[in-house]
C-alpha positions as CSV (number, residue, x, y, z in Angstrom):
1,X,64.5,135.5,-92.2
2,X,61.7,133.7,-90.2
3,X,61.6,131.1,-92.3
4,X,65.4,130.6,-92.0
5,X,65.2,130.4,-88.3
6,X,62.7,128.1,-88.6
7,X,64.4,125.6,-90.7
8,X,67.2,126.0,-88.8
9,X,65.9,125.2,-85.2
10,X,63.7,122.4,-86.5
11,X,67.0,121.0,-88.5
12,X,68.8,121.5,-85.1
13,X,66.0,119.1,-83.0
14,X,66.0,116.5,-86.1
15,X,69.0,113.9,-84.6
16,X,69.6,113.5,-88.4
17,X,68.1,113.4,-92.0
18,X,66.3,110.2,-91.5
19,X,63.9,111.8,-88.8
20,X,63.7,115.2,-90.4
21,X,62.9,112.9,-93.9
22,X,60.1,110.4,-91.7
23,X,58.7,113.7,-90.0
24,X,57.4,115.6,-93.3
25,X,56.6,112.3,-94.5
26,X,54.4,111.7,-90.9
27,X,53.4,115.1,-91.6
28,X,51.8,114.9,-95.1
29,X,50.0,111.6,-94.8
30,X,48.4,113.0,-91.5
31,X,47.6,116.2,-94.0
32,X,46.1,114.2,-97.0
33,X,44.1,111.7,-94.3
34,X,42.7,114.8,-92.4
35,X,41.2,116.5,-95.9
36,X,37.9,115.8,-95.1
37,X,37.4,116.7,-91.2
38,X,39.2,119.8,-91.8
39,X,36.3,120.9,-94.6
40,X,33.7,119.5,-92.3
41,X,34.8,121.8,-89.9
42,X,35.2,124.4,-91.9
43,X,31.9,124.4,-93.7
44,X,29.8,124.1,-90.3
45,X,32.0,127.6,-89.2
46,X,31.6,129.3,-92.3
47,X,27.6,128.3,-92.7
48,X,27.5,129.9,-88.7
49,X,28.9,133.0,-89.6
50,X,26.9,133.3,-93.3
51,X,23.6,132.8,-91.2
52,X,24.9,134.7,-87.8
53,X,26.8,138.0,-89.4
54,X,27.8,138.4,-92.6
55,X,27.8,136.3,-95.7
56,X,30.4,138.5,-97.7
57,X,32.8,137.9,-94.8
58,X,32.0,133.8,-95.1
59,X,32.7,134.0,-98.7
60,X,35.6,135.9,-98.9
61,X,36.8,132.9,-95.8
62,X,35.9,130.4,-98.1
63,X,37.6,131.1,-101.2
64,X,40.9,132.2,-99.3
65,X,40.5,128.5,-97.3
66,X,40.2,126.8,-100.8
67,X,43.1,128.2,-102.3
68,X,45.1,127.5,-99.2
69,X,44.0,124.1,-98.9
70,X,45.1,123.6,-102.8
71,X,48.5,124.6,-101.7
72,X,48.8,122.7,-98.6
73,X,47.4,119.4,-100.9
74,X,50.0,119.9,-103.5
75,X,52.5,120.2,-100.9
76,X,51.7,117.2,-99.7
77,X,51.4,115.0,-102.3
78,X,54.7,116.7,-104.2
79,X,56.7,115.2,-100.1
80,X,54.8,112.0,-100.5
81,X,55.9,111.4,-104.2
82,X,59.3,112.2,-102.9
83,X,61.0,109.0,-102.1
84,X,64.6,110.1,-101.8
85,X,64.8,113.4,-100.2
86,X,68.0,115.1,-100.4
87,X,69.3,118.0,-97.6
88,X,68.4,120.5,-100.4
89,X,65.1,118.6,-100.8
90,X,63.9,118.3,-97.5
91,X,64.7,122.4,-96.8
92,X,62.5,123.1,-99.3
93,X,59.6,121.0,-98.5
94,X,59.9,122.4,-94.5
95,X,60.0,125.7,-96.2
96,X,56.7,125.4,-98.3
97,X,54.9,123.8,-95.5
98,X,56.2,126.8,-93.2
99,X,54.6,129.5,-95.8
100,X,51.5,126.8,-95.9
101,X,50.9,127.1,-92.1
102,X,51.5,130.8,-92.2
103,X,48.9,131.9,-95.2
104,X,46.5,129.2,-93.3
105,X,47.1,130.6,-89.4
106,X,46.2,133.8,-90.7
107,X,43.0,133.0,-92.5
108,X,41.7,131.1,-89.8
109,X,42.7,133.6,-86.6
110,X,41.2,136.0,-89.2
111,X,38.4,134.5,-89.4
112,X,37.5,133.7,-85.5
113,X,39.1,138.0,-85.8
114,X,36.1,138.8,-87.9
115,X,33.4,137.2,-85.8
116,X,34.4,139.2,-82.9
117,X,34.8,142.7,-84.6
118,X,31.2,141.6,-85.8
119,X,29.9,140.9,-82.6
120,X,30.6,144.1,-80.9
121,X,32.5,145.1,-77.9
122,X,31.1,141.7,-75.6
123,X,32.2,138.3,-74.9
124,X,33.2,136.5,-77.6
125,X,31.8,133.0,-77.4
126,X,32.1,131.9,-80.8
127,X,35.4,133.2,-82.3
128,X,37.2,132.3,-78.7
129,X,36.0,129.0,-79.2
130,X,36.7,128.7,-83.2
131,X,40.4,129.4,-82.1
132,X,40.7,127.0,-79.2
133,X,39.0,124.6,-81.7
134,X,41.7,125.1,-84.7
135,X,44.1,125.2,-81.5
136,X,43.5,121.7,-79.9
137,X,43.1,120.2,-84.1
138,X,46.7,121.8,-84.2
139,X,48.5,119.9,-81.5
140,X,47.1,116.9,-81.9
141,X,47.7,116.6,-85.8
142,X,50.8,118.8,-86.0
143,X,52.8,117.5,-83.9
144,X,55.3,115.8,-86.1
145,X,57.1,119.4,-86.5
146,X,57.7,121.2,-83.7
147,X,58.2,124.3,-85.9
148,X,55.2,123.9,-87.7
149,X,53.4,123.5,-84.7
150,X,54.7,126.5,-82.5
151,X,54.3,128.9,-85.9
152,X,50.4,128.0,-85.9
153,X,50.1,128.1,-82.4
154,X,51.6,131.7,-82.2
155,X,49.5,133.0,-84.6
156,X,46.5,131.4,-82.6
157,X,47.7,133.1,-79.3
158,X,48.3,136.6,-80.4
159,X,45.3,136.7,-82.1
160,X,43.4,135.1,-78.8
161,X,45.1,137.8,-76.7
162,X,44.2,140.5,-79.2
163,X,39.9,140.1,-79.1
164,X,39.8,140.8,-75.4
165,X,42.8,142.9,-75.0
166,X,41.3,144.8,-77.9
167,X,37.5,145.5,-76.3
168,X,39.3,145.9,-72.7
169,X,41.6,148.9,-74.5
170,X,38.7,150.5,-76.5
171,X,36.0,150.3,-73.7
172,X,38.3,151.4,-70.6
173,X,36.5,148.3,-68.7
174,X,37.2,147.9,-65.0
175,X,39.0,144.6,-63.9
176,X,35.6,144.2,-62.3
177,X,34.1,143.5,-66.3
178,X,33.7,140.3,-67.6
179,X,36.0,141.2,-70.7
180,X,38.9,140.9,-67.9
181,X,37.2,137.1,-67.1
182,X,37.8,136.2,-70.7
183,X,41.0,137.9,-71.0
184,X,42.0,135.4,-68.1
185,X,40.2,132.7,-69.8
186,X,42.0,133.1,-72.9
187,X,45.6,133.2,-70.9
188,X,44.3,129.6,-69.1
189,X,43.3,128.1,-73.0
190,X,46.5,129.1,-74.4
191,X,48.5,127.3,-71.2
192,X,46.2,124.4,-71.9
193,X,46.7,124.0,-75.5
194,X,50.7,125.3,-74.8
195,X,51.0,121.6,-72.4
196,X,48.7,119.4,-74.6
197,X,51.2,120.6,-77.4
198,X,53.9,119.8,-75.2
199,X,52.8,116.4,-74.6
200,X,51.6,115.3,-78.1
201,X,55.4,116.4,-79.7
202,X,57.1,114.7,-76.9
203,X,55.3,111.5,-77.4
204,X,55.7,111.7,-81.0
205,X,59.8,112.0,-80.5
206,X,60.1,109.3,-78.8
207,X,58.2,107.3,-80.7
208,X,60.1,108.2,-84.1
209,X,63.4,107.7,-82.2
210,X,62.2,104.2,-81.0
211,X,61.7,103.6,-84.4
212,X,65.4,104.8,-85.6
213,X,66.7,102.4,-82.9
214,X,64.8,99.6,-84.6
215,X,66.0,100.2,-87.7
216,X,69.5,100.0,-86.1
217,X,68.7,96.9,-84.4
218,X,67.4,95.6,-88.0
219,X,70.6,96.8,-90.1
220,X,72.4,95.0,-86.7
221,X,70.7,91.9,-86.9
222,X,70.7,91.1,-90.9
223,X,74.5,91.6,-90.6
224,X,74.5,89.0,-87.6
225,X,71.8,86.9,-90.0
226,X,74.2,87.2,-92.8
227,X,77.4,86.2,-90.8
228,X,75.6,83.0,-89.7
229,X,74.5,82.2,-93.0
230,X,77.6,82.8,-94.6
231,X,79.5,81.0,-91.5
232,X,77.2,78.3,-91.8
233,X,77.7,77.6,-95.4
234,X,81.9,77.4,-95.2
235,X,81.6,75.1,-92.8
236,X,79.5,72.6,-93.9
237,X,80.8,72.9,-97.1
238,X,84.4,72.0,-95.5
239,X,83.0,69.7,-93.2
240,X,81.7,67.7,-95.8
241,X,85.0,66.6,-98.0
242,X,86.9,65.2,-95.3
243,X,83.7,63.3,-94.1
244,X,83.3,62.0,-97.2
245,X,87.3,60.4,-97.5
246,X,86.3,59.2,-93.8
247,X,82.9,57.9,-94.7
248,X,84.8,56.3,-98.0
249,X,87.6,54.9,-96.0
250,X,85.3,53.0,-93.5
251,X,83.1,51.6,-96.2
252,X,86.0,50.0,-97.6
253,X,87.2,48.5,-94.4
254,X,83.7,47.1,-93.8
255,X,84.0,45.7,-97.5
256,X,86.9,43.6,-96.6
257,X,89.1,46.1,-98.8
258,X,92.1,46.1,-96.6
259,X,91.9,42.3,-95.0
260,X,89.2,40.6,-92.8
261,X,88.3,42.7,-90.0
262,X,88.4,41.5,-86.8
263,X,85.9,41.2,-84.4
264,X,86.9,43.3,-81.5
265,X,86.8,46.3,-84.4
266,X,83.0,45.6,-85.5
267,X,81.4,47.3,-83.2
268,X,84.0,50.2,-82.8
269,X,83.5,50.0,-86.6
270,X,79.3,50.2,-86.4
271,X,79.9,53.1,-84.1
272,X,82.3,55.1,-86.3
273,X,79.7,54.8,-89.5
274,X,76.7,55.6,-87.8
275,X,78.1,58.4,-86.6
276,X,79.6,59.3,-89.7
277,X,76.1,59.1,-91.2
278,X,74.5,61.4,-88.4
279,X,77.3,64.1,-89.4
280,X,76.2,63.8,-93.1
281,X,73.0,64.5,-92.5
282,X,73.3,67.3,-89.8
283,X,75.5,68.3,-92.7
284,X,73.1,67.9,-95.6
285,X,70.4,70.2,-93.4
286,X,72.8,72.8,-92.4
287,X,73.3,73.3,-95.6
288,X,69.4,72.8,-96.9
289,X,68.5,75.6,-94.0
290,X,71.0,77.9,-94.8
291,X,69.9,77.3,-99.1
292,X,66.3,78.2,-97.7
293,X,67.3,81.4,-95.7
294,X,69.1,82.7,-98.1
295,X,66.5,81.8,-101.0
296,X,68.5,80.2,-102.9
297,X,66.7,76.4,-102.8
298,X,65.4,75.7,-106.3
299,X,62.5,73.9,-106.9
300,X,61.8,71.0,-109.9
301,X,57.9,71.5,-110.4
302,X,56.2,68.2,-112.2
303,X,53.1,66.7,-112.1
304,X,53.0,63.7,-109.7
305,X,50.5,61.1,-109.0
306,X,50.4,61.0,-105.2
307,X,49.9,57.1,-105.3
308,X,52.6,56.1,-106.9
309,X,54.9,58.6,-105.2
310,X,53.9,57.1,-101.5
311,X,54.5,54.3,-102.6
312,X,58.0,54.8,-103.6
313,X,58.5,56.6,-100.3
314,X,57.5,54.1,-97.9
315,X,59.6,51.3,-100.1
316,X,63.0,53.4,-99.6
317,X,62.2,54.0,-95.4
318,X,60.8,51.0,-95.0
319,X,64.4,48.9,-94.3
320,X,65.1,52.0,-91.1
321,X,61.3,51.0,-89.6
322,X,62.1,47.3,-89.8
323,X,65.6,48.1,-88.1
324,X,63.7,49.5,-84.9
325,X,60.8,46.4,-85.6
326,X,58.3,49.2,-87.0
327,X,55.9,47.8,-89.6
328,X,54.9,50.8,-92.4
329,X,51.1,50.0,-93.7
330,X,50.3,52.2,-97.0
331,X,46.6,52.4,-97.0
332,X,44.9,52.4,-101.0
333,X,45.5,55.6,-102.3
334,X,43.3,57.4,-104.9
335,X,44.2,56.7,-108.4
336,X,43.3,60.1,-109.8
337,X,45.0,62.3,-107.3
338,X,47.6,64.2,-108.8
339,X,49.7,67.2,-107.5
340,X,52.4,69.2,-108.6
341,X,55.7,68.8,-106.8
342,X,59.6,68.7,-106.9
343,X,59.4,65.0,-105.6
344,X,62.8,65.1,-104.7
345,X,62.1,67.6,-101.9
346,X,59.0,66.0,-100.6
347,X,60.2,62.6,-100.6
348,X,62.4,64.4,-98.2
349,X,59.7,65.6,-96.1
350,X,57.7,62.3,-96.7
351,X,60.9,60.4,-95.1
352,X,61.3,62.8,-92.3
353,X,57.7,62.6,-91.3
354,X,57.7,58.2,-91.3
355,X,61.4,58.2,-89.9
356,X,60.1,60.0,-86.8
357,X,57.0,58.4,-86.4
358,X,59.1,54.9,-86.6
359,X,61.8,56.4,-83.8
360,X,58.8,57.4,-81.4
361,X,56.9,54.0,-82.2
362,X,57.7,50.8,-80.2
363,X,58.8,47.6,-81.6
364,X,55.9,45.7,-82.8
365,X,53.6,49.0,-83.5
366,X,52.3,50.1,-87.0
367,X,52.5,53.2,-88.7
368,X,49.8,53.5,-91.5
369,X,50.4,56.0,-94.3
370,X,47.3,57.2,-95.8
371,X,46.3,59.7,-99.0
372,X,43.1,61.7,-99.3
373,X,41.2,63.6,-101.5
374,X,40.0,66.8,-100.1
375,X,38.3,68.4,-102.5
376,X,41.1,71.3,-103.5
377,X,44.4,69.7,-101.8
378,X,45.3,65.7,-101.3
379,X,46.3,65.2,-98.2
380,X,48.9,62.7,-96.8
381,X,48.6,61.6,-93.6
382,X,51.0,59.4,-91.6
383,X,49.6,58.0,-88.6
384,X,51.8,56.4,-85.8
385,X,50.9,54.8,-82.2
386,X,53.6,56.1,-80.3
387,X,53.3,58.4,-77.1
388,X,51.3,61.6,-79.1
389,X,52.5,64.8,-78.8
390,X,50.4,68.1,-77.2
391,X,49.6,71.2,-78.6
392,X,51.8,73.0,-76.3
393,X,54.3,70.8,-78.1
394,X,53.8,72.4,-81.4
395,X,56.1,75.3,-81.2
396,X,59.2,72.8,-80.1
397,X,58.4,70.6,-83.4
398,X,59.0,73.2,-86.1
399,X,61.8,75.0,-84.2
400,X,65.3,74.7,-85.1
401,X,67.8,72.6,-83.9
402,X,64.7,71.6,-81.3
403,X,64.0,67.8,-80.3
404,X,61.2,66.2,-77.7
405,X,63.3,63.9,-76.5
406,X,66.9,65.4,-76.3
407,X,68.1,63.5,-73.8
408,X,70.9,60.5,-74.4
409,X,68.1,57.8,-74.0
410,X,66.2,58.6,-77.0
411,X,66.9,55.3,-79.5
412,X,68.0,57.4,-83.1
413,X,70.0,60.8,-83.0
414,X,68.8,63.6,-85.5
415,X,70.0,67.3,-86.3
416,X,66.6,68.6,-84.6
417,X,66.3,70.2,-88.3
418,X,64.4,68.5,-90.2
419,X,60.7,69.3,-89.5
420,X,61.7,72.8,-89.7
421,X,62.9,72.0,-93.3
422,X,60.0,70.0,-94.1
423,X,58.0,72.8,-93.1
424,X,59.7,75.7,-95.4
425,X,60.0,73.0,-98.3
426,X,55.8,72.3,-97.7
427,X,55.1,76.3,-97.6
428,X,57.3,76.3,-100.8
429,X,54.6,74.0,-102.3
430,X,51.9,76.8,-100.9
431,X,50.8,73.4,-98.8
432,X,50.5,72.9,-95.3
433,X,52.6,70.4,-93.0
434,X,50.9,70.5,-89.4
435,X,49.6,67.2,-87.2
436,X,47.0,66.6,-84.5
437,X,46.9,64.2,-81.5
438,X,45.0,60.9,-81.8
439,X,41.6,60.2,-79.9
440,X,43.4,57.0,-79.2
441,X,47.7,56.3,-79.0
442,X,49.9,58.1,-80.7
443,X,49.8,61.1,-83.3
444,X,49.0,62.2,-87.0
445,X,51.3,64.3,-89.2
446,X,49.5,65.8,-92.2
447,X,50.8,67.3,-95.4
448,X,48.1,69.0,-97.4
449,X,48.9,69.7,-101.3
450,X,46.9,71.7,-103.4
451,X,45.1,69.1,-106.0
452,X,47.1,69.5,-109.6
453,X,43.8,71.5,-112.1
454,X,44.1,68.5,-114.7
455,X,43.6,66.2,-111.6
């Protein structure tokens, strides 16, 4: 019947299974980690008692502690292996941990019990303390269950009231006797431990139910996270077959498919394809970022000689650097480096990385494109001599849908997606994409590669 009421008042506190479930697991793992101070402590009382009073009484301690400590271990490890825990479940691991705390609240307060009967009708020093000890070691590493904690505690107290109580009643002493002054004691202890209790359970409750609220706010926001994606994905996968009759369509007037065109529609026509192409590629990146987020981006994997890759990548963006008067300069690159890539992909980054460093170069400037060997990873360094970017800047790089210059000024539009992109697809390829400000103009963007083994 105790035990019932037990279980049912700590089932009534829990808010739910979850918390009941993440308290006995709190509970155990506190138990399993606290294996070895509890023995500490109890072989330095037991070797006291052995050398103070009476061996036979330590022994007897001793073998009743390791059989209860057996039982609480296998109690905890049988919750801890426990990953699903059923109502059923979870009422019968509160139940065996009850019966644990009981057969181990009544060895100890026997224990500090025996001391005193040994010591005689005086002050009790030792056993007084032993219990405010095993107290204090109660509320601040049983505080997960409150009904754990208050069983222990009560056991504690009636046996703290008992050792005075017990040499006031058989020696008649006068309120005057200093059995009264630890009687009083013992009443101040037990109000002491009784708050610190208090405390340590209330902090504990609100930290577990700060922790159910963050598991809310999780399950909220990967519903949100899976809306977007999902939202993101129809529509630019819709977007994208009407744009691509409109992009069609304008190509063919520019081709002279439907008559010559005439001039006061050329530049009306520029317009219109340029921004077509901006929409393409904001649509191309949606679509990349929402591949990435969702994990689904594959990966083509094939050994690469970094030369002759750079090479191709500066060819197919040099015609955009010459359009804004930028002159790409691709350094000698090591013959023997080699890395392992999807060279789709980082031909993607690659083009990123020198179409930026074109748009932030003036007309006239240089960007030089060079590749290194570092020892375990080649890196690929494309250096420009525009304005240079800060390290407070860094964050705003990598962000999405983030640009330095967002203002209508700025000489080529972008999605503000790309180096965030280029980024996942370079941690894809367990490389590094980062840069670093010049000592003189401008700024260097760096991808580091690990080095292929047969390199």
């Amino acid at each position: 019947m105790l035990l019932k009421n037990y279980f049912r008042a700590n089932y009534r506190n829990s808010r739910n299974l979850f918390m009941l479930n993440a308290q006995l697991t709190d509970y155990a793992r506190a138990g399993v980690g606290l294996i070895v101070q509890r023995w500490a402590i109890y072989t330095a009382a037991l070797l006291l008692e052995a050398f103070y009073y009476s061996v036979l009484v330590a022994v007897i301690t001793a073998m009743a502690l390791i059989l209860s400590e057996v039982f609480d271990t296998l109690t905890y490890r049988r919750i801890l292996r426990m990953k699903q825990r059923s109502i059923k479940d979870s009422q019968l691991c509160l139940k065996l941990l009850l019966f644990a705390t009981l057969i181990s609240a009544i060895i100890i307060s026997g224990f500090a019990l025996s001391i005193a009967l040994l010591q005689g009708h005086t002050t009790h020093f030792m056993s007084l303390f032993f219990l405010f000890a095993a107290g204090l070691f109660a509320t601040m590493n049983n505080h997960q269950l409150k009904s754990i904690l208050h069983l222990r505690l009560s056991i504690y107290f009636v046996t703290f009231l008992f050792i005075p109580l017990y040499d006031i009643a058989v020696t008649k002493a006068p309120l005057s006797s200093e059995l009264w002054a630890q009687f009083f004691t013992s009443v101040f202890v037990m109000f002491f431990i009784t708050e610190c209790s208090r405390i340590s359970s209330s902090l504990y409750e609100k930290t577990l139910e700060q922790m159910e609220d963050i598991k809310r706010e999780h399950e909220k926001t990967k519903l949100a996270y899976t809306a977007k994606s999902e939202f993101l994905s129809t529509v630019s996968h819709e977007l994208r077959t009407p744009l691509t009759s409109i992009k069609g369509s304008l190509d063919l007037i520019e081709y002279g498919a439907f008559g010559e065109i005439p001039e006061k529609m050329t530049s009306a026509l520029s317009i219109a394809q340029r921004n077509v192409g901006r929409l393409g590629a904001l649509i191309n990146d949606l679509l990349d970022l929402q591949k990435i987020e969702a994990g689904r981006m594959t990966f083509n994997f094939e050994t690469t000689q970094v030369a002759s890759f750079i090479e191709q990548s500066v060819s197919s963006n040099q015609p955009f650097a010459d359009n804004l008067g930028v002159t790409l300069v691709l350094e000698p690159c090591p013959a023997h480096l080699r890395v392992q890539i999807d060279e789709a992909r980082m031909n993607q980054v690659l083009s990123n990385i020198l179409s930026n460093a074109a748009k932030f170069s003036e007309s006239g400037q240089t960007v030089t494109i060079r590749a290194e060997d570092r020892g375990q990873f080649a890196r690929i360094s494309v250096i420009d001599c525009g304005v240079g970017l800060d390290e407070e800047d860094r964050q705003t790089v990598f962000e999405e849908f983030s640009q330095l210059d967002s203002s209508d000024r700025r000489k080529i539009g972008g999605t503000g997606l790309g180096m965030n992109i280029s980024k996942r697809i370079v941690d894809a390829h367990s490389g590094d994409l980062d840069y670093f400000r010049n000592e003189g103009p401008g700024t260097t963007f760096y991808v580091d590669l690990p080095v292929h083994e047969d390199a």
